[in-house]
Backbone of each chain as ProteinMPNN parsed JSONL, in Angstrom:
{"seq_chain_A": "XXXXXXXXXXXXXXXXXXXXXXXXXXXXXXXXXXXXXXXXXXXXXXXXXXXXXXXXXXXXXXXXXXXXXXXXXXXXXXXXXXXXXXXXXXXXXXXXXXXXXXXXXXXXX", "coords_chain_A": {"N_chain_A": [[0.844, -1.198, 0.0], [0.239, 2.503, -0.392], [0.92, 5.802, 0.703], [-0.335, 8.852, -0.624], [1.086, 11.966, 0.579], [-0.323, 14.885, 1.213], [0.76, 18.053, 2.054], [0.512, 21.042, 3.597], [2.023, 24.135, 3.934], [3.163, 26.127, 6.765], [3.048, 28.951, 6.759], [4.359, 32.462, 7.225], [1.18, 34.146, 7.116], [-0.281, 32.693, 5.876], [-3.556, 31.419, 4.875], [-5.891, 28.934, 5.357], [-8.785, 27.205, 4.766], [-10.323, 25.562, 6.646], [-12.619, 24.228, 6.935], [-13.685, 24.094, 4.705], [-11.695, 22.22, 3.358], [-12.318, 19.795, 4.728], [-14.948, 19.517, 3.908], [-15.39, 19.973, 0.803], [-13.359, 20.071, -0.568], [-11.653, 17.337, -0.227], [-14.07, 15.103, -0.191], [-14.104, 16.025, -3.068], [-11.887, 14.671, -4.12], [-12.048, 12.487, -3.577], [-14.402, 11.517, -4.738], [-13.5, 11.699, -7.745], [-11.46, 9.96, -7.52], [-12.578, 7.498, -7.262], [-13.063, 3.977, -6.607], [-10.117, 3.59, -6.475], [-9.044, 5.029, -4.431], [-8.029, 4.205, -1.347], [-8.645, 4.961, 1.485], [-8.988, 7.865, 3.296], [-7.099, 10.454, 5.448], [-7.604, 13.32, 7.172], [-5.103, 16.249, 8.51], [-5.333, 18.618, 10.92], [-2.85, 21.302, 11.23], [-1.363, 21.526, 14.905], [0.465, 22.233, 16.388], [4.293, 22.657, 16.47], [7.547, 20.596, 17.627], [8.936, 21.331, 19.456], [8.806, 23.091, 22.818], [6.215, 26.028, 22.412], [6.639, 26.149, 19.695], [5.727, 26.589, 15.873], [3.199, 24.967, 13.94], [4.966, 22.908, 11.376], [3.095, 22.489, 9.131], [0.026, 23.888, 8.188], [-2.393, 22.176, 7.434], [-2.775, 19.147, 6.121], [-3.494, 15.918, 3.895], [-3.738, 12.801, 3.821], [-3.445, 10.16, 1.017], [-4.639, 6.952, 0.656], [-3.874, 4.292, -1.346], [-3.771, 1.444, -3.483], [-1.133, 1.338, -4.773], [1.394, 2.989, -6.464], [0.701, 3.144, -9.413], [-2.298, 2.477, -9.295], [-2.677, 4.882, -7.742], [-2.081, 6.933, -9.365], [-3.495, 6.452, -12.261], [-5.901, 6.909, -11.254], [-6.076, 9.776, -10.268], [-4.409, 10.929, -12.031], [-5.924, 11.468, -14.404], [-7.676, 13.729, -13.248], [-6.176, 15.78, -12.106], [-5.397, 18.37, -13.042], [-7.977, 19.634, -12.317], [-8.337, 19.216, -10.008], [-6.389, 20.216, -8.644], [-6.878, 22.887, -9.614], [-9.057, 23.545, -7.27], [-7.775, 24.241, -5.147], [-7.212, 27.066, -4.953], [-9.293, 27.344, -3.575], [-8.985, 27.037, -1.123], [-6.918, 28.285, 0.189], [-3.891, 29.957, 0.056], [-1.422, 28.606, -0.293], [0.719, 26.558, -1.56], [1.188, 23.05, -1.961], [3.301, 21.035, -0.14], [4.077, 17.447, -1.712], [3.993, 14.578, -1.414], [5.35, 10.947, -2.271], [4.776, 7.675, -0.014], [5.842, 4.496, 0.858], [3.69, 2.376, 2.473], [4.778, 1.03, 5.417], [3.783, 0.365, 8.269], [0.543, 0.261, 8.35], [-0.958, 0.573, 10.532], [-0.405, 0.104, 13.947], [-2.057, -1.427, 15.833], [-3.378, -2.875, 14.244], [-2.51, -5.599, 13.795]], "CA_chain_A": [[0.0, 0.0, 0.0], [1.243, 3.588, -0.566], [0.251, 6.91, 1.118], [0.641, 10.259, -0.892], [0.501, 12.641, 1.541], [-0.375, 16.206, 0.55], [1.493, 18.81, 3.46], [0.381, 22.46, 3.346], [3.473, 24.826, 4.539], [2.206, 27.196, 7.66], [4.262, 29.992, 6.676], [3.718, 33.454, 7.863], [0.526, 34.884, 6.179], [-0.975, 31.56, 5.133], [-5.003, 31.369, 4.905], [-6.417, 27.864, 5.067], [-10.266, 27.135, 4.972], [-10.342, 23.612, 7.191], [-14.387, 23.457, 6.59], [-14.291, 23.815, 2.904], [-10.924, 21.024, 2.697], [-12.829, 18.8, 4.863], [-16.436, 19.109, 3.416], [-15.328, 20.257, -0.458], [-11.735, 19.192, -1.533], [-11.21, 15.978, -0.069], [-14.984, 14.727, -1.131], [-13.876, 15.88, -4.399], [-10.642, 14.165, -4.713], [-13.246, 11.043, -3.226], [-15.319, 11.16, -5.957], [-12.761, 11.634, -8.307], [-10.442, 8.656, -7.733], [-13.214, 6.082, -6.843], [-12.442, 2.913, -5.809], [-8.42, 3.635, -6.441], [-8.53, 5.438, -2.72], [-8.96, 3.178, -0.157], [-9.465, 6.041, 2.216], [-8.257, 9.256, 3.654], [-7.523, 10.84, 6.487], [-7.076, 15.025, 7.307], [-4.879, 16.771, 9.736], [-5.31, 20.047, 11.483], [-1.958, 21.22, 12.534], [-1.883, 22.399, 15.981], [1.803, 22.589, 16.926], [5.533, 21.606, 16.236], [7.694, 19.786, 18.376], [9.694, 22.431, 20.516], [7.317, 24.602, 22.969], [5.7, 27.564, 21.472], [7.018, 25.827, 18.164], [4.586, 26.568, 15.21], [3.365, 23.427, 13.089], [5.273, 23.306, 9.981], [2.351, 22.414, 8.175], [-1.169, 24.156, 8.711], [-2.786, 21.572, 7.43], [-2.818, 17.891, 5.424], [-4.213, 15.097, 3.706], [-2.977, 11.626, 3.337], [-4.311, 9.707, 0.33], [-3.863, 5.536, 0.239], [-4.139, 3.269, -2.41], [-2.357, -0.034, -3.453], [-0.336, 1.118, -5.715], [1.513, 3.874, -6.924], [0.213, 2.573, -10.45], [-3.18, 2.777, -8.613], [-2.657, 6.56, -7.579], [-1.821, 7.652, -11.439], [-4.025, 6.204, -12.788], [-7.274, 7.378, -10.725], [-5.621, 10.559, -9.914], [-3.428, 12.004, -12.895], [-6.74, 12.041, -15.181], [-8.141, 15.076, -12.553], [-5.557, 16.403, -11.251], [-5.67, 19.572, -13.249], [-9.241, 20.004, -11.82], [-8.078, 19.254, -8.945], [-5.466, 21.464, -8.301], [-7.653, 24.228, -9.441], [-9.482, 23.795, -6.596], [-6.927, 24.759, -4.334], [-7.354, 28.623, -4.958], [-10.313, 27.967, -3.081], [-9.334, 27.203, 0.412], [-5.548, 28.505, 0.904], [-2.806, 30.621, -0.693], [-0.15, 28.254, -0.481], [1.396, 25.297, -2.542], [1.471, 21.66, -1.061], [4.235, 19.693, -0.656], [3.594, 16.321, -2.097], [5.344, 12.93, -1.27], [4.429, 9.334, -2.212], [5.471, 7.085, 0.604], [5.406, 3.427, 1.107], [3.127, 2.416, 3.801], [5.38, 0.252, 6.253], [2.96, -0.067, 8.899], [-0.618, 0.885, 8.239], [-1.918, 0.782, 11.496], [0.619, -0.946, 14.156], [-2.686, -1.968, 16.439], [-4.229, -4.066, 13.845], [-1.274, -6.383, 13.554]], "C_chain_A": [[0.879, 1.247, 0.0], [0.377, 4.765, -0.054], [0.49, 8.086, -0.05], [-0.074, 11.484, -0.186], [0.684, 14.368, 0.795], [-0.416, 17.41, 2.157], [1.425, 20.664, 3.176], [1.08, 23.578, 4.207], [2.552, 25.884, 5.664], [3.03, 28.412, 7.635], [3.591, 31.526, 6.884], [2.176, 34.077, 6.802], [-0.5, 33.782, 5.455], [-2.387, 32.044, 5.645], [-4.969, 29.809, 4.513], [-7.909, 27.624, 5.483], [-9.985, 25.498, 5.58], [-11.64, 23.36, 7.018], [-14.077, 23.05, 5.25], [-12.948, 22.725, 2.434], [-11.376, 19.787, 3.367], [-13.999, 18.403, 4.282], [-16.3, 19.215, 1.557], [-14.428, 19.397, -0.849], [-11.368, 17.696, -1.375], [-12.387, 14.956, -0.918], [-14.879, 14.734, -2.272], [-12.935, 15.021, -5.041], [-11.689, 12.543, -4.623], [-13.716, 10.614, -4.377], [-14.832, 11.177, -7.241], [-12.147, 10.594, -8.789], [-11.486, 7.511, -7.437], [-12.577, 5.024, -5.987], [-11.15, 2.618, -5.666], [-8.316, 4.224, -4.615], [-9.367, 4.497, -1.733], [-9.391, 3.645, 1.005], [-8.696, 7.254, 2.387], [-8.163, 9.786, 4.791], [-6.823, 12.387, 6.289], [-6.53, 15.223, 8.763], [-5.14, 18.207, 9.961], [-3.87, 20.499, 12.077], [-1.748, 22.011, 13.514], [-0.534, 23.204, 16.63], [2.916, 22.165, 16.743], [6.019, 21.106, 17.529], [8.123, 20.231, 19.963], [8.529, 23.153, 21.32], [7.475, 26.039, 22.359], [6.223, 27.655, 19.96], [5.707, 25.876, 17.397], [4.48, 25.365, 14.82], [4.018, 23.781, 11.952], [4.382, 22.942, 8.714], [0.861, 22.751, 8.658], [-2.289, 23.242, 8.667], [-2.319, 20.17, 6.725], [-3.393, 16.506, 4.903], [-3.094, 13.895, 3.803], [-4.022, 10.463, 2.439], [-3.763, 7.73, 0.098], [-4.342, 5.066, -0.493], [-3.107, 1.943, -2.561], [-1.638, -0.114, -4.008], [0.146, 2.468, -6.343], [0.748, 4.356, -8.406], [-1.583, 3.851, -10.133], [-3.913, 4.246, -8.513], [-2.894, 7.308, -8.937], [-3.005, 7.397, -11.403], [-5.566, 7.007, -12.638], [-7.199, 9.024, -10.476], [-5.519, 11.59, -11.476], [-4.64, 12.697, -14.17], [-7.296, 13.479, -14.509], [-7.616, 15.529, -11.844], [-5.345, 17.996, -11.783], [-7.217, 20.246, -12.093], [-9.373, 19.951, -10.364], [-7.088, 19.863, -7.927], [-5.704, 22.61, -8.531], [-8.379, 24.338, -8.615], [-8.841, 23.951, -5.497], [-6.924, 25.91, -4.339], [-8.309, 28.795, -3.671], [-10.793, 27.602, -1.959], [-7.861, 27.675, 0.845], [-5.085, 29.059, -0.376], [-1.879, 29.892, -0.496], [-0.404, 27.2, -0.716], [1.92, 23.994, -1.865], [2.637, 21.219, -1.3], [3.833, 17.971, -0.696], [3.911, 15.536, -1.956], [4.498, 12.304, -0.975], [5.391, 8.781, -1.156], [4.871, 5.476, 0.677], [4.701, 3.055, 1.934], [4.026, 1.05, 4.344], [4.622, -0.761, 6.775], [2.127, 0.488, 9.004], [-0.904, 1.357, 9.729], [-1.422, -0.626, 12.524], [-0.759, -1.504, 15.459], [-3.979, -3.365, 15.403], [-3.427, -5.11, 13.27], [-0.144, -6.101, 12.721]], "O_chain_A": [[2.066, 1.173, 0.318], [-0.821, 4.763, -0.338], [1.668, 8.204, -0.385], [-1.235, 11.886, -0.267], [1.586, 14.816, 0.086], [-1.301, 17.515, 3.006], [2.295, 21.316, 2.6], [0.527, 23.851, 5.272], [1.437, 26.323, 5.379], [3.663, 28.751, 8.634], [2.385, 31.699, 6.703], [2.441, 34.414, 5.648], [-1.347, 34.079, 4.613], [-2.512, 32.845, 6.571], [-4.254, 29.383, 3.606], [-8.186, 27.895, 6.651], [-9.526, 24.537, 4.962], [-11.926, 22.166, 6.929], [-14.184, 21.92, 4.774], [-12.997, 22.323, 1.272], [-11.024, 18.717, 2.871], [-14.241, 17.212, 4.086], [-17.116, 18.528, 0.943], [-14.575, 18.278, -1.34], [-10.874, 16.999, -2.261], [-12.088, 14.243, -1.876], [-15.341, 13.786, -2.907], [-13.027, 14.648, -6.211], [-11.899, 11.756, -5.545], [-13.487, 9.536, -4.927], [-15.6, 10.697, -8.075], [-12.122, 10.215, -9.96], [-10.944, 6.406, -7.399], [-11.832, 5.13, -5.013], [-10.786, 1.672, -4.966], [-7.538, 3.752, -3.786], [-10.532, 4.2, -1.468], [-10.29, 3.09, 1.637], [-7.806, 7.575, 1.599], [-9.209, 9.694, 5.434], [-5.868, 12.659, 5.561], [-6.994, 14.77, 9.809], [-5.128, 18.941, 8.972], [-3.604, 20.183, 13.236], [-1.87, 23.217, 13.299], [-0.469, 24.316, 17.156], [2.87, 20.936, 16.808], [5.26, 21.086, 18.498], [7.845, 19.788, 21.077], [7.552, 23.679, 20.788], [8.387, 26.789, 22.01], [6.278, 28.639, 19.223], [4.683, 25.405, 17.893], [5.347, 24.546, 15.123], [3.765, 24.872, 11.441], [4.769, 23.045, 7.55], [0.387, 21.983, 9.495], [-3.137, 23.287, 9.557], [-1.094, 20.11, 6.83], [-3.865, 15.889, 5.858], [-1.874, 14.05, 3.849], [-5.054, 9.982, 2.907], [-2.744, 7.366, -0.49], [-5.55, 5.298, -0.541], [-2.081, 1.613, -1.966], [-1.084, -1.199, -4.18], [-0.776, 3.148, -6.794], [0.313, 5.488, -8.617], [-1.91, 5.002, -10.423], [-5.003, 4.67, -8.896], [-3.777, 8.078, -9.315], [-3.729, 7.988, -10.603], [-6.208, 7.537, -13.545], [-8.286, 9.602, -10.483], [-6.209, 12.532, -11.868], [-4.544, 13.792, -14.724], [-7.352, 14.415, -15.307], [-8.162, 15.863, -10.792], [-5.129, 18.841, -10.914], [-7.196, 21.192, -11.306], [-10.244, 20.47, -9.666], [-7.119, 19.912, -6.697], [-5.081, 23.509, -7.967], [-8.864, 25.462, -8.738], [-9.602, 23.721, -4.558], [-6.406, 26.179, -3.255], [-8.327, 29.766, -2.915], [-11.949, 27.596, -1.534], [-7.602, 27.397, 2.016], [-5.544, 28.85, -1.499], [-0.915, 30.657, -0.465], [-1.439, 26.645, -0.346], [3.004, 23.962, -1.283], [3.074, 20.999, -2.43], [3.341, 17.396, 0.275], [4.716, 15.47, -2.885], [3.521, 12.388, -0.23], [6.568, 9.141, -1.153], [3.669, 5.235, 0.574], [5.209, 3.667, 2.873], [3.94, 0.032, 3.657], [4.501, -1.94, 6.443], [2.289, 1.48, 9.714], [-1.059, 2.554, 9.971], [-1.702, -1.808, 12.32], [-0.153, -2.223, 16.253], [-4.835, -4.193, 15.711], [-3.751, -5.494, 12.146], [0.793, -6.896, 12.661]]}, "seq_chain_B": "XXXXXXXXXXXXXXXXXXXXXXXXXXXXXXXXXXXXXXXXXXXXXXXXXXXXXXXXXXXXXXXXXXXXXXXXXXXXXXXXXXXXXXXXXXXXXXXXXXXXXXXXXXXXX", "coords_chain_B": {"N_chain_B": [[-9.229, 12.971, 18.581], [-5.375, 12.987, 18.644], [-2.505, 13.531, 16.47], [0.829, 12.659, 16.43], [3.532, 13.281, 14.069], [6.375, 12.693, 12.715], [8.845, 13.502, 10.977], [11.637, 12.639, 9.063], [13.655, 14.613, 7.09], [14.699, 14.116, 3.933], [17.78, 14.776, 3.406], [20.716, 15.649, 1.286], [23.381, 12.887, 1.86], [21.853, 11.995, 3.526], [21.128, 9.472, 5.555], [19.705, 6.295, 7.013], [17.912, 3.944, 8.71], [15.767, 1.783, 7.43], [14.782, -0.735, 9.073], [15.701, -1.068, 11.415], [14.012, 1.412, 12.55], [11.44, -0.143, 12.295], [11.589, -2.406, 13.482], [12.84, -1.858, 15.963], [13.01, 0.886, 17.14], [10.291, 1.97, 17.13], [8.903, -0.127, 18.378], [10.026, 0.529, 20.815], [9.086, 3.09, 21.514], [6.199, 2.36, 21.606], [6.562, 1.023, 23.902], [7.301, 2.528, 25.868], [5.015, 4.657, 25.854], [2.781, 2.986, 26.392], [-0.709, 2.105, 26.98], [-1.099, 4.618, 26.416], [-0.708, 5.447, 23.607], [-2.332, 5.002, 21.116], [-1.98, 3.963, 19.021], [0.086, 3.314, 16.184], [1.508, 4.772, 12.515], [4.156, 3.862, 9.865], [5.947, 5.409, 7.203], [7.638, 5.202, 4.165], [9.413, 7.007, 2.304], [9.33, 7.364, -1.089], [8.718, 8.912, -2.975], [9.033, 12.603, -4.563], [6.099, 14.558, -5.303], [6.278, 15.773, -8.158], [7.575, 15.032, -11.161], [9.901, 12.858, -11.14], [11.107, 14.579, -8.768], [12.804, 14.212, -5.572], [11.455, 12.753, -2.68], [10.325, 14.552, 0.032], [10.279, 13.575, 2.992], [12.539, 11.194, 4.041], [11.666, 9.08, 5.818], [8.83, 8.688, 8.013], [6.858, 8.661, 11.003], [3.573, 8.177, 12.723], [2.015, 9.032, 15.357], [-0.741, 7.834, 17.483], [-3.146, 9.39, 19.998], [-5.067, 10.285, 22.302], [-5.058, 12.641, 23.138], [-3.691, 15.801, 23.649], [-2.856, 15.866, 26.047], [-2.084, 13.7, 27.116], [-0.217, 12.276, 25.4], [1.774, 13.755, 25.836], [2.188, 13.389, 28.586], [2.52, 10.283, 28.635], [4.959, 10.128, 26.305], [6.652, 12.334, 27.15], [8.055, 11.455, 30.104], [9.77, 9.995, 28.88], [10.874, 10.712, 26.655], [14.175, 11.76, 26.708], [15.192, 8.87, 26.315], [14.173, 8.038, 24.171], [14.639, 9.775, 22.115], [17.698, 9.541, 22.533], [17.682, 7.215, 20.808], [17.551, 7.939, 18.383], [20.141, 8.462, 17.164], [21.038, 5.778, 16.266], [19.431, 4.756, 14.066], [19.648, 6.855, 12.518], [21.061, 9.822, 10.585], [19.604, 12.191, 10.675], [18.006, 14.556, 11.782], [14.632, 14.579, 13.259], [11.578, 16.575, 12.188], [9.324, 17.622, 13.387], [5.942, 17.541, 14.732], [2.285, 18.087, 15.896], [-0.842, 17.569, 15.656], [-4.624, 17.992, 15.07], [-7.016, 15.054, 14.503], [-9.038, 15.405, 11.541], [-10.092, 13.764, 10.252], [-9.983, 10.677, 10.793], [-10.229, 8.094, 9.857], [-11.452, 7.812, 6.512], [-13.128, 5.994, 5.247], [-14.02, 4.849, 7.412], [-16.335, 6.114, 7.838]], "CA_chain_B": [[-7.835, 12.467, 18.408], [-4.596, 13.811, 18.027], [-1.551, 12.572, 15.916], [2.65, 13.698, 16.345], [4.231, 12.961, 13.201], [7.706, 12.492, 12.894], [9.327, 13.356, 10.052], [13.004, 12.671, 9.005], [14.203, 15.559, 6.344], [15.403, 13.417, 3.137], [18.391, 15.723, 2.617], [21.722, 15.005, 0.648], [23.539, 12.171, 2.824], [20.857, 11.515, 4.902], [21.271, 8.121, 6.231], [18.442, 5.693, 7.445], [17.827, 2.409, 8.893], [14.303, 1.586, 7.835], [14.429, -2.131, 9.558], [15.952, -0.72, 12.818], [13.053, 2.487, 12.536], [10.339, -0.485, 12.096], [11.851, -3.388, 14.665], [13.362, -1.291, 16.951], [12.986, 2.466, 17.191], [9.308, 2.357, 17.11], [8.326, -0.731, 19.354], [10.644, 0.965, 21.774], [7.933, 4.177, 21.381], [4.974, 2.0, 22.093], [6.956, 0.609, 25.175], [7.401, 3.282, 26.199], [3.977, 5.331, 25.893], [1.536, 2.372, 26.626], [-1.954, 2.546, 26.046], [-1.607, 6.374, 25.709], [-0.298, 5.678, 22.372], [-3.773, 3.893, 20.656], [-1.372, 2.949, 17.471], [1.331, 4.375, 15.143], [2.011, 4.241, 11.07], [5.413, 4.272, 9.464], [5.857, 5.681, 6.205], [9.039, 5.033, 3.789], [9.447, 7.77, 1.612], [9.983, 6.931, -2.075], [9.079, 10.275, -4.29], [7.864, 13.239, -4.364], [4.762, 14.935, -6.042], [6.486, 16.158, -9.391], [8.329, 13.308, -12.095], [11.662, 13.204, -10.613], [11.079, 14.748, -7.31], [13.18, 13.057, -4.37], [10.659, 12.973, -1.353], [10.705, 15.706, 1.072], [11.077, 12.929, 3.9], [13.397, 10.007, 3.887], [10.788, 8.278, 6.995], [7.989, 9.498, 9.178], [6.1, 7.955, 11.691], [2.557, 9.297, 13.513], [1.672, 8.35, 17.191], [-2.07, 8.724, 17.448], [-3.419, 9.494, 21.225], [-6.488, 10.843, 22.483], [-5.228, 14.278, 23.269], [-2.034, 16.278, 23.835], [-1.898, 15.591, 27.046], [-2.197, 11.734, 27.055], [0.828, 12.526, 24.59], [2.959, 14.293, 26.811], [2.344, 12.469, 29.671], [3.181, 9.334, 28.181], [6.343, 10.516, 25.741], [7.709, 12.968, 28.22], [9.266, 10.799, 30.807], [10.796, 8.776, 27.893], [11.347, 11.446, 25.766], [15.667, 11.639, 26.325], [15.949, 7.565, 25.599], [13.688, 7.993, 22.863], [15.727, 10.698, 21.38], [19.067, 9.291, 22.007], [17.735, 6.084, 19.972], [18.017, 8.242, 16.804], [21.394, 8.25, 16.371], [21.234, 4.141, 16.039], [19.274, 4.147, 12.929], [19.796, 7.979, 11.067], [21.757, 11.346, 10.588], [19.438, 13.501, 10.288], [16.683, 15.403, 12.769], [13.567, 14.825, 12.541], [10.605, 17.555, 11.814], [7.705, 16.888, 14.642], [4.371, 18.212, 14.724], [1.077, 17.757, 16.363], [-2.123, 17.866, 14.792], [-5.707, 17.089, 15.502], [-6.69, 14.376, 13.351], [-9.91, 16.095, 11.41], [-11.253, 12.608, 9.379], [-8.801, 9.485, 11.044], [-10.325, 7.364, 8.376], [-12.391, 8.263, 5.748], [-13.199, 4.483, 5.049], [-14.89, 3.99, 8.325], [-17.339, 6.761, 8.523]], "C_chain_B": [[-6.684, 13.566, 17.895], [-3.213, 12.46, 17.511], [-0.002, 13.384, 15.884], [2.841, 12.747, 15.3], [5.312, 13.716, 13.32], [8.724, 12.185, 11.474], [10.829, 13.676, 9.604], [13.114, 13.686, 7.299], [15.19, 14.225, 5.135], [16.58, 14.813, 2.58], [19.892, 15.354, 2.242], [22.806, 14.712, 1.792], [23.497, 11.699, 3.36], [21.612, 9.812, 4.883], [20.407, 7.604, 7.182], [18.049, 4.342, 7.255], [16.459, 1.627, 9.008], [13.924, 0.287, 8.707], [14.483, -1.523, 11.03], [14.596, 0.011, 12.946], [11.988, 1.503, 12.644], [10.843, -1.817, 13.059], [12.045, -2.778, 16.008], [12.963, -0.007, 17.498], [10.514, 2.58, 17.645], [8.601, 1.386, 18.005], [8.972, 0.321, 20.684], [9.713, 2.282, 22.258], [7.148, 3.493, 22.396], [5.259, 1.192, 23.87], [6.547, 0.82, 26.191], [6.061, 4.199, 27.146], [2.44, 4.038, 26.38], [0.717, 2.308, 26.386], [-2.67, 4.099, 26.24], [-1.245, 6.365, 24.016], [-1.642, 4.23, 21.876], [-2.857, 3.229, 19.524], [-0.394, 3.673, 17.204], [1.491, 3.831, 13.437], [3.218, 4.579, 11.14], [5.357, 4.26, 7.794], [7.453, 5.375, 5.595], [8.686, 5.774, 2.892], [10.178, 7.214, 0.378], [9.836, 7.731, -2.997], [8.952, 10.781, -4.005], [7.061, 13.494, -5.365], [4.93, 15.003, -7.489], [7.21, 14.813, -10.131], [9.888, 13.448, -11.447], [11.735, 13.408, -9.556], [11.646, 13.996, -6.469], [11.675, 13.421, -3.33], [11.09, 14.005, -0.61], [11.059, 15.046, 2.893], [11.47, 11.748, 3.641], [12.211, 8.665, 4.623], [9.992, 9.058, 7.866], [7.311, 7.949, 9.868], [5.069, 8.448, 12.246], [2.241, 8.156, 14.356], [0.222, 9.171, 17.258], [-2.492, 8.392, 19.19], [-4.843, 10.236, 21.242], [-6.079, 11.879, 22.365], [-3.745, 14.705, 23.281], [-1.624, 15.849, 25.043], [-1.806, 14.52, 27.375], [-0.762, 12.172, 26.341], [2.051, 12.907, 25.088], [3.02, 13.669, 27.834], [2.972, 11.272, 29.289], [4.602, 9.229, 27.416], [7.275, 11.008, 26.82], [8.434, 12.459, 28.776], [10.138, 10.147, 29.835], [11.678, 9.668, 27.257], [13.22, 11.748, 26.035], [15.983, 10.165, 25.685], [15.347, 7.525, 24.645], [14.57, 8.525, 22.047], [16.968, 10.16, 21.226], [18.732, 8.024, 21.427], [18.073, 6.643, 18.845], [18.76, 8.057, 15.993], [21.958, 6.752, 15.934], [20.352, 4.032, 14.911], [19.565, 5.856, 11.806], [20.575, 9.2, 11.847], [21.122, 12.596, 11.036], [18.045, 13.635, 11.388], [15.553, 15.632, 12.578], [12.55, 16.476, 13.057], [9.253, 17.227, 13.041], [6.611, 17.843, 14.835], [3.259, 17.398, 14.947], [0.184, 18.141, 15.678], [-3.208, 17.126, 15.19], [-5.991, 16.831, 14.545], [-8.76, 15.143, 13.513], [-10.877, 14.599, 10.992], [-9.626, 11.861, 10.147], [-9.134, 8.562, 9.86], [-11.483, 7.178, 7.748], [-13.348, 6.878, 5.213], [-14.565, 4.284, 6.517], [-15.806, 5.136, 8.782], [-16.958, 7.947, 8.574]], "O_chain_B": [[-6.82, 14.539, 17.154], [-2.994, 11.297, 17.848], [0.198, 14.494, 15.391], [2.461, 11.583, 15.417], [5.435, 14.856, 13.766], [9.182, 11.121, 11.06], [11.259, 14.821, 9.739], [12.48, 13.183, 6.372], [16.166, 13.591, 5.536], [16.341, 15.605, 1.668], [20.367, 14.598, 3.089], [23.214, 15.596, 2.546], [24.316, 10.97, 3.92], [22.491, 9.332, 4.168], [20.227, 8.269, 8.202], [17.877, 3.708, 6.214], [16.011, 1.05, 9.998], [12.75, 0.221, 9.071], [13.481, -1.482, 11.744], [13.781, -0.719, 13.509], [11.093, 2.101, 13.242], [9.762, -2.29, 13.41], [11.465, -3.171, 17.02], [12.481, -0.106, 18.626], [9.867, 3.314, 18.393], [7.606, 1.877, 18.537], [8.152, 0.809, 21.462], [9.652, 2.456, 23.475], [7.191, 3.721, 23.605], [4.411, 0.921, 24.721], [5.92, 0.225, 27.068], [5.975, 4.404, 28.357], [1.294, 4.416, 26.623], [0.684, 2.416, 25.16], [-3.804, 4.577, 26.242], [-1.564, 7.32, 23.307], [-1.74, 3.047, 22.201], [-3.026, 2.058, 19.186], [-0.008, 4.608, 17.906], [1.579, 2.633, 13.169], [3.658, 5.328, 12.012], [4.848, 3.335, 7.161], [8.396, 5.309, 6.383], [7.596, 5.481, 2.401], [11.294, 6.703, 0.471], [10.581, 7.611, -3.97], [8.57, 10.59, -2.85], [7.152, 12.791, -6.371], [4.071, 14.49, -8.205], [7.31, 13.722, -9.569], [10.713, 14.357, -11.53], [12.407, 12.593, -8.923], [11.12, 12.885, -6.402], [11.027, 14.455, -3.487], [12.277, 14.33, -0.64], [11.721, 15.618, 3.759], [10.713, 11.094, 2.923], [11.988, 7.586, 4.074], [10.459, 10.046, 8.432], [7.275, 6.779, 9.486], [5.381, 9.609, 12.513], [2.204, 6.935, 14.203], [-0.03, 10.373, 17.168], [-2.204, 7.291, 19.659], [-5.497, 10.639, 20.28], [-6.583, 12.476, 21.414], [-2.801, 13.986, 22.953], [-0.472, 15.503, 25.304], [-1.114, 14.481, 28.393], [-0.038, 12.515, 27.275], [3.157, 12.448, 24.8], [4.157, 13.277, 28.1], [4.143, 11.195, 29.661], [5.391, 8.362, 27.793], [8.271, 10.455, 27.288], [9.608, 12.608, 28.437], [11.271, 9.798, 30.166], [12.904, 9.561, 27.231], [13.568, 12.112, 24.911], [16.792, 10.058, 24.764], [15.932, 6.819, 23.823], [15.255, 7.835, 21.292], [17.499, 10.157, 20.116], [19.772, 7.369, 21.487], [18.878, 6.031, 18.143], [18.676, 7.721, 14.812], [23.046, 6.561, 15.391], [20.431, 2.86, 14.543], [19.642, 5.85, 10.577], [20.697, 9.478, 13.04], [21.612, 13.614, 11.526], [17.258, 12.716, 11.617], [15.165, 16.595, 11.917], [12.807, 17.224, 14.001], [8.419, 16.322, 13.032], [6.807, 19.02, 15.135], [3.109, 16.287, 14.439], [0.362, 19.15, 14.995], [-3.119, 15.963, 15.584], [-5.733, 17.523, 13.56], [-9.48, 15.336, 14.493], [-12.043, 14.401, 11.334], [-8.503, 12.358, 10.064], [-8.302, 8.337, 8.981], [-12.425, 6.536, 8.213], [-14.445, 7.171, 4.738], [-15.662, 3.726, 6.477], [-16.084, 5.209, 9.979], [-17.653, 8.794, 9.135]]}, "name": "protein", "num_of_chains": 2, "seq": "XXXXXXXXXXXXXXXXXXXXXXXXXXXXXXXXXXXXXXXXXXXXXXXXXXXXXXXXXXXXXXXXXXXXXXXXXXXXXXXXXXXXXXXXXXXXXXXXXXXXXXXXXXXXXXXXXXXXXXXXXXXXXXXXXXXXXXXXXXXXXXXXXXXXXXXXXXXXXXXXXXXXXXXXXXXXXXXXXXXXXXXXXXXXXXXXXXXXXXXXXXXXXXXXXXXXXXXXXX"}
């Protein structure tokens, strides 16, 4: 399985809408990729690691599927359309990285 | 829920022991934290977003807990032998940030 996680920079001045990327953008990417995403999850970020450290990312998605293959495929057809809808909850530019998934989820074996 | 991710900086040099990071380094976490830590993923970084792109991290990991302070309570006391495990599987320092998790998994509801 493979994550690609999409990491939105919290840099001074940022605007991020967290209603409209939980109730709009993600649903869209949903309905988009079909049965290629096997699910998703969103973060809020609240804080970095140091005290009174900012988060280095205001917000984020993480998108899995089984296959990088997988990802393309369901993905690369709407990803124009889907990157135009980014105007329309934040001013700033994701960083993007596919990662392998190791260990999904180290409580379900 | 909240989630600390733990992300190692893929930057020229780096050095990283994904077996140690997934035998060692990360049971040693859950040891550690008990059942304040409900689970953890581990990610292996293998692109990033654009054709070519290296990844922006080499390895992450996220520790999901009920709250921050389940989080701190449980890490804290550990938190120096945790830390000095680092230098037994990588070079480089990781990135850490908290975040409340907005959707944990889009799959189940």
């Amino acid at each position: 399985m493979i994550k690609v996680s999409v990491m939105y920079p919290n840099r001074p001045g940022v605007q991020f809408d967290h209603d409209y990327y939980r109730d709009k953008h993600l649903p869209l990417i949903k309905s988009r990729m079909g049965a290629a995403l096997k699910y998703y999850t969103i973060d809020k970020g609240l804080a970095g690691g140091a005290p009174d450290a900012p988060a280095a990312y205001v917000a984020a998605c993480h998108l899995l599927c089984d296959s990088v293959e997988a990802y393309q495929s369901s993905f690369g057809p709407h990803a124009q359309e889907i990157s135009g809808d980014i105007r329309n909850f934040t001013n700033v530019t994701p960083v993007v990285q596919i990662s392998e998934v190791v260990v999904e989820n180290s409580a379900q074996g």
